[in-house]
C-alpha positions as CSV (number, residue, x, y, z in Angstrom):
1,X,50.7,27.7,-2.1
2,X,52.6,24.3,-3.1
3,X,55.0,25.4,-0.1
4,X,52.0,25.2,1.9
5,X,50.8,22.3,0.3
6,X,53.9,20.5,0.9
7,X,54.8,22.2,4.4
8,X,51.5,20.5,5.2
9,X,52.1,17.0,4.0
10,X,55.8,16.3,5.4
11,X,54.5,18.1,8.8
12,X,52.2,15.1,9.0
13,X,53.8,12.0,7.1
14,X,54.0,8.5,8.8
15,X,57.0,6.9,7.0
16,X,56.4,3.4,6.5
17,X,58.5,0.3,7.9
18,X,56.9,-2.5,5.5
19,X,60.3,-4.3,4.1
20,X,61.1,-4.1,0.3
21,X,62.6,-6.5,-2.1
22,X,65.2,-4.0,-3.0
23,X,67.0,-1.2,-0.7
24,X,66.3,1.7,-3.2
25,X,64.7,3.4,-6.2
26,X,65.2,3.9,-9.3
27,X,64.1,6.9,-10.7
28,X,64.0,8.4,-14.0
29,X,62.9,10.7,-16.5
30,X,62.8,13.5,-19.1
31,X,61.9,16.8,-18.8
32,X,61.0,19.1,-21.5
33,X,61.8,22.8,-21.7
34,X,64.3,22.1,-19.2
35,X,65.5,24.8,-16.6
36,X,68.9,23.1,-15.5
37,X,71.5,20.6,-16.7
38,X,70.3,18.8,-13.4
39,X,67.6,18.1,-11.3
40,X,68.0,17.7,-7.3
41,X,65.7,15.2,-5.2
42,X,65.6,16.6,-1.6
43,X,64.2,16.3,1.8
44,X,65.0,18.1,5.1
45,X,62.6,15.9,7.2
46,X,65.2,13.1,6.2
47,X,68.4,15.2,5.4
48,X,68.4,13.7,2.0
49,X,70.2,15.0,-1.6
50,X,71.0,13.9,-4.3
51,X,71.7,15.7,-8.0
52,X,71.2,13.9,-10.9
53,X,72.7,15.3,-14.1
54,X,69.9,15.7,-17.0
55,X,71.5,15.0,-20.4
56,X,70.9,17.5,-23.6
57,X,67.6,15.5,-24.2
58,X,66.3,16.4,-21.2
59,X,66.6,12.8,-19.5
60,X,68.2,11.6,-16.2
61,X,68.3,8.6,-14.3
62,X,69.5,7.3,-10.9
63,X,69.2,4.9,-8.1
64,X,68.6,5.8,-3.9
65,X,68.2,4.6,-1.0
66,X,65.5,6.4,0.4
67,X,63.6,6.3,3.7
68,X,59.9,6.1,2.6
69,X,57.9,9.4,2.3
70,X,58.1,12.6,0.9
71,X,60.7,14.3,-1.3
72,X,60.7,17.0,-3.3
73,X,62.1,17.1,-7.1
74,X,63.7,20.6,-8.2
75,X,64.1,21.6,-11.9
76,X,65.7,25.0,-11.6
77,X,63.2,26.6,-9.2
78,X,60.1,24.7,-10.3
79,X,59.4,21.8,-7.8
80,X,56.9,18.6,-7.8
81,X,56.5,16.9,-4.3
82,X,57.1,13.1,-4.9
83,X,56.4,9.9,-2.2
84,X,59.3,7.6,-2.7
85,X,60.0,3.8,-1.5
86,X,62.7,1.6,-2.1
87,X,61.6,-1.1,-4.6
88,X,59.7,1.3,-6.8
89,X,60.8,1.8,-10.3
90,X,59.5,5.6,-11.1
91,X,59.8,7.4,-14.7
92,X,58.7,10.8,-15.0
93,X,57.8,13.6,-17.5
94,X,56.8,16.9,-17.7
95,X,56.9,19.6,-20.0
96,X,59.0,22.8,-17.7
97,X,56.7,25.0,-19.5
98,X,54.0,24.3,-17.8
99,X,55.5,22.4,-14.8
100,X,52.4,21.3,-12.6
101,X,49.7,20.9,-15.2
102,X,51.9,18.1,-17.1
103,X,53.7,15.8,-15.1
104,X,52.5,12.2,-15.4
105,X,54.4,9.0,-14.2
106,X,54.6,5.9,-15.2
107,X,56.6,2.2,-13.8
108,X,56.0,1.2,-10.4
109,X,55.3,2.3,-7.1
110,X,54.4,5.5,-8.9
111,X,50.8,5.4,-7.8
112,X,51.4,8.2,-4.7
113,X,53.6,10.4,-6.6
114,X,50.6,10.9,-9.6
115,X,48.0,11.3,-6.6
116,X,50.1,14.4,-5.3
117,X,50.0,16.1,-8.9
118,X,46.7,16.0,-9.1
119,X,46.1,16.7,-5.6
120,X,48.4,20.2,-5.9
121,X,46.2,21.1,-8.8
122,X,43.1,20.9,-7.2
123,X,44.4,22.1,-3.9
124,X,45.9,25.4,-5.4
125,X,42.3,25.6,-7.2
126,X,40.5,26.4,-4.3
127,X,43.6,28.8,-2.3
128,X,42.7,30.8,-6.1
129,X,39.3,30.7,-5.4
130,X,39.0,34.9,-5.2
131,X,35.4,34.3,-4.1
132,X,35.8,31.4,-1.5
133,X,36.5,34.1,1.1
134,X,33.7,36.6,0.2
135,X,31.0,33.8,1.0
136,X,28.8,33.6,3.6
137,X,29.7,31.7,6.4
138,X,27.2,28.3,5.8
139,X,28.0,28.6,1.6
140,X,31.9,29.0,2.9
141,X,31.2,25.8,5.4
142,X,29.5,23.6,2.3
143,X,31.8,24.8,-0.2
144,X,35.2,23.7,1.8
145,X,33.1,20.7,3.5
146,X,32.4,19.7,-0.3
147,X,36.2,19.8,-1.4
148,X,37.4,17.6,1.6
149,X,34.6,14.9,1.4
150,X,35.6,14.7,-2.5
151,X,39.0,14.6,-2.0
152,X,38.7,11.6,0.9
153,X,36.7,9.8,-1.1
154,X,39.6,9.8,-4.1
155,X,41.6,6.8,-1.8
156,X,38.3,4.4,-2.5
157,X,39.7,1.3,-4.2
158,X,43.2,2.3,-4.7
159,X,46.4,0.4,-3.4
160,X,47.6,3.2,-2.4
161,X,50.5,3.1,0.8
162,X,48.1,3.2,4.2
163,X,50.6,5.5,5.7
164,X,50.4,7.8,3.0
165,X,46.8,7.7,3.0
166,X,46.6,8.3,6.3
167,X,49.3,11.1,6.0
168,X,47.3,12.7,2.8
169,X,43.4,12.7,5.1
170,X,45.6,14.4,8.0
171,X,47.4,17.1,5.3
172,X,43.5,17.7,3.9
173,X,42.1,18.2,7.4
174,X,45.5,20.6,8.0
175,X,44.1,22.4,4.9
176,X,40.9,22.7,6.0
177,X,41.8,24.3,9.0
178,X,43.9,26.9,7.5
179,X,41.1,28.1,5.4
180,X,38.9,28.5,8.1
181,X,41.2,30.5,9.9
182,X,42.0,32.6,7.3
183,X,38.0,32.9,6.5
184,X,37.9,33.6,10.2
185,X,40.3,36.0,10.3
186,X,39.4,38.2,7.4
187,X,35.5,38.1,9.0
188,X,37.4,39.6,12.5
189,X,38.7,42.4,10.3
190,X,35.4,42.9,8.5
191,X,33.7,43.8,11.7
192,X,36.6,44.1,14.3
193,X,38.6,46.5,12.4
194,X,36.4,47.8,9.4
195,X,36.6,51.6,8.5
196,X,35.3,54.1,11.3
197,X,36.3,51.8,14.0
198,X,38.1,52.4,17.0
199,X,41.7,51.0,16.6
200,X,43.8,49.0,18.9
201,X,45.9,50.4,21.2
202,X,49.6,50.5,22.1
203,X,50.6,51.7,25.1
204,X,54.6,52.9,26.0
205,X,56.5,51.8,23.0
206,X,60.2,53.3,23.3
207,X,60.8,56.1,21.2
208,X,64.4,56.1,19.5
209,X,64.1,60.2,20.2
210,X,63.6,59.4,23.3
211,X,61.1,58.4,26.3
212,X,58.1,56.3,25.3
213,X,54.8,57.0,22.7
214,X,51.4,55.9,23.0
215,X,49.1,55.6,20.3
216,X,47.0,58.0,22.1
217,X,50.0,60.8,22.3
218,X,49.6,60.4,18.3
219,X,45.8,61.8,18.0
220,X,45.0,65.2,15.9
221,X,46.7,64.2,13.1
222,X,46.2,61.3,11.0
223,X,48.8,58.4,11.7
224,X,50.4,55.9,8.6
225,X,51.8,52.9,10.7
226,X,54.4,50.6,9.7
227,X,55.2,47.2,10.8
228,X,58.4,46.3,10.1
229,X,61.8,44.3,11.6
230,X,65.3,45.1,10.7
231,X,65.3,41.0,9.5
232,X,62.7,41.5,6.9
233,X,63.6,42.4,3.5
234,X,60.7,43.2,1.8
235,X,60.1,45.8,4.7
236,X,63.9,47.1,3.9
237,X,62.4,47.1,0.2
238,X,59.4,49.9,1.4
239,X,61.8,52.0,3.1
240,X,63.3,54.0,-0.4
241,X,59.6,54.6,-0.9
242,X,58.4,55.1,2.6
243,X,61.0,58.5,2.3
244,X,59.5,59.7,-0.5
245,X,56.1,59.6,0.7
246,X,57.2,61.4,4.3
247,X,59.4,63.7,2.0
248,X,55.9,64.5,0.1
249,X,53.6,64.7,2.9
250,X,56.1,66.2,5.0
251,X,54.7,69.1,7.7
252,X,51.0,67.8,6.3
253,X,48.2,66.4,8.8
254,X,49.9,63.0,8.7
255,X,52.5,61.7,11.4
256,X,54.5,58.6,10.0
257,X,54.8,56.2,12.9
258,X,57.5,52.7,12.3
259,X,57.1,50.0,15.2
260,X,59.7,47.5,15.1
261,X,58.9,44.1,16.3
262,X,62.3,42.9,16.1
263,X,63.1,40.8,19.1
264,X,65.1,41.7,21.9
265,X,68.7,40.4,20.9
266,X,68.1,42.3,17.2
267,X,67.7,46.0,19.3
268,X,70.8,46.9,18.5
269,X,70.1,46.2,14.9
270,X,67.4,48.5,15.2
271,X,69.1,51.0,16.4
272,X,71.9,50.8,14.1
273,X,69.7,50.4,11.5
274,X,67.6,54.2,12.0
275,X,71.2,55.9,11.8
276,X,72.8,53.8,8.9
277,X,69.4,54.2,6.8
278,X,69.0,57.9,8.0
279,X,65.1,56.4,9.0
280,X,62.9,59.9,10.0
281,X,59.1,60.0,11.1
282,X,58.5,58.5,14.5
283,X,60.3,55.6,15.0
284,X,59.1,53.3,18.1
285,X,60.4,49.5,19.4
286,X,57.7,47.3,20.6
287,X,60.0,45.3,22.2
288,X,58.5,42.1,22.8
289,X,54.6,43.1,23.2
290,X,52.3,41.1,20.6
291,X,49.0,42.7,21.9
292,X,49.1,45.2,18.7
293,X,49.9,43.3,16.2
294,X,47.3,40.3,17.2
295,X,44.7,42.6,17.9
296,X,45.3,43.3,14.1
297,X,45.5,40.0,13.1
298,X,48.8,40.3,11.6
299,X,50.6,36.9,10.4
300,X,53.1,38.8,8.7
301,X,55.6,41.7,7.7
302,X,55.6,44.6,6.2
303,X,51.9,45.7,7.3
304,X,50.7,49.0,7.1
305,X,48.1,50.7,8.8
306,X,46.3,53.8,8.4
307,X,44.0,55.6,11.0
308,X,42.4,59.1,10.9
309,X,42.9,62.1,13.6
310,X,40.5,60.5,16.6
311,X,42.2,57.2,16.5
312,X,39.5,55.4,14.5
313,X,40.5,53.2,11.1
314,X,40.4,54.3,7.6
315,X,42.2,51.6,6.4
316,X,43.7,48.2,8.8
317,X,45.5,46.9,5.8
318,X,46.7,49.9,3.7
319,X,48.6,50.3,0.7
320,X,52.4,50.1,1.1
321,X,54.6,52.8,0.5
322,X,55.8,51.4,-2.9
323,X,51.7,51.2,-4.2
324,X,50.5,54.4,-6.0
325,X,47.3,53.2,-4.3
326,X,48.7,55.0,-0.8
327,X,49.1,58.8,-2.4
328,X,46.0,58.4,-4.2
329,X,44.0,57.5,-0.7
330,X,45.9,60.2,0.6
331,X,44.6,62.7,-1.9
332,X,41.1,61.4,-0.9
333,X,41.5,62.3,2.2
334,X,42.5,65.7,1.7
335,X,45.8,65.0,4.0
């Protein structure tokens, strides 16, 4: 969630042109618990970094020239997102232990810096909010509504840089946004694709055996799909598992159907990829048709489906291959 967070903010940030007495800034600090004999300050948006060595006590110091705006600090692979300006004189602290919940700053200039530690706190407060999403849709509404209003009104009375504050109420509102669509989204699947439902269709998907398979050619048994691309690793992970589970269930009521949404210059990686990896079930190439996979709402990869002999849901986000969860739902349906 802070690589949301932080996605969000640079996506967003107004750099500021205001002149300062001196061309850089100095920044220091100590870190306790340290991860690394260094820490590296980086930022794509400006194509800056610099590592600066962190003695045995856990300090480090060092001067840059920096364009105003946001950075990132890296301790190992725990990171804080920093706002730096020349002219600003920054010492920090933290305890690696517990990274986030104990970084404070102190100097000058350090005044956006502290505002984004305590903003990712309370902003990864409510993405772990289990029940946020559960709500109905006017407490949902109030609840988010609540958190940005309190949040705006944080900038009242503070010198805070305008364009950072103008940068930080457009990163809030990009927040906002995201959870309604994700509040949106899992509502679609609540009714849209719920259990006993009719299921999305795809219609002449090439089949690596040959010819082309609709999801319609696949009723009378019950059909696990997977959603996968040669690129993806974690759905290179599932495949060990995904065997053992055809292997298990094979000649059962159960056809095991792979659609690859690789694009069109990977096909050959695709096909490679079924002979190198010996891949068995039904293995189809969707080519470069999205209608499936945004019918199910799917904003990422591996996803597994599950759907029962007539074509209708039993499960529109089911266990993967690697989760006991999958034979035991199995078991339950007496495949």
């Amino acid at each position: 969630m802070k690589k949301l967070i932080y996605l969000l903010a640079i996506s967003i940030a107004l750099v500021s042109c205001k002149k300062e007495q001196k061309d850089y800034v100095t920044f220091s600090g100590k870190i306790t618990n340290k991860n690394s004999d260094s820490v590296v300050i980086s930022s794509p948006q400006f194509k800056f970094n610099r590592v600066i060595k962190v003695d045995e006590n856990g300090t480090f110091k060092d001067t840059m020239n920096v364009k105003d705006g946001f950075y990132r600090l890296f301790d190992g692979k725990e990171y804080a997102t920093l706002y730096l300006k020349n002219g600003a004189d920054i010492n920090m602290t933290l305890d690696a232990k517990e990274f986030d919940e104990t970084i404070t700053y102190t100097g000058t200039g350090f005044e956006e810096s502290a505002f984004l530690a305590k903003a990712s706190l309370e902003q990864e407060k409510i993405f772990g909010d289990k029940e946020l999403m559960d709500l109905p849709e006017l407490d949902f509404r109030s609840k988010v509504s609540s958190f940005v209003d309190d949040f705006n009104k944080k900038f009242e009375g503070t010198s805070l840089d305008s364009a950072f504050v103008v940068s930080q109420k457009q990163n809030i509102l990009g927040l906002e946004n995201y959870l309604t669509k994700v509040y949106n989204d899992k509502q679609y699947l609540a009714k849209k694709l719920a259990k006993g439902m009719e299921s999305p269709k795809f219609v002449d998907y090439e089949n690596n055996a040959g010819g082309t398979t609709s999801l319609d050619d696949l009723k009378g048994k019950y059909v696990y799909i997977d959603l996968w691309a040669t690129w993806c690793q974690p759905c290179k992970n599932e495949i060990p598992f995904l065997k053992k589970v055809e292997e298990k269930y094979h000649n059962k009521n159960i056809e095991f159907v792979s659609i690859s949404v690789d694009r069109q210059k990977d096909y050959e990686a695709w096909k490679k990829m079924i002979v190198d990896k010996e891949l068995s079930g039904v293995q189809l190439y969707a080519k470069e048709d999205k209608a499936f996979m945004d019918a199910y709402r799917v904003s990422g990869i591996p996803r597994f489906i599950l759907l029962d002999p007539e074509g209708n849901i039993v499960d529109s986000n089911a266990p993967r291959p690697s989760n006991p969860k999958l034979v035991e739902l199995f078991k339950s349906l007496n495949i």
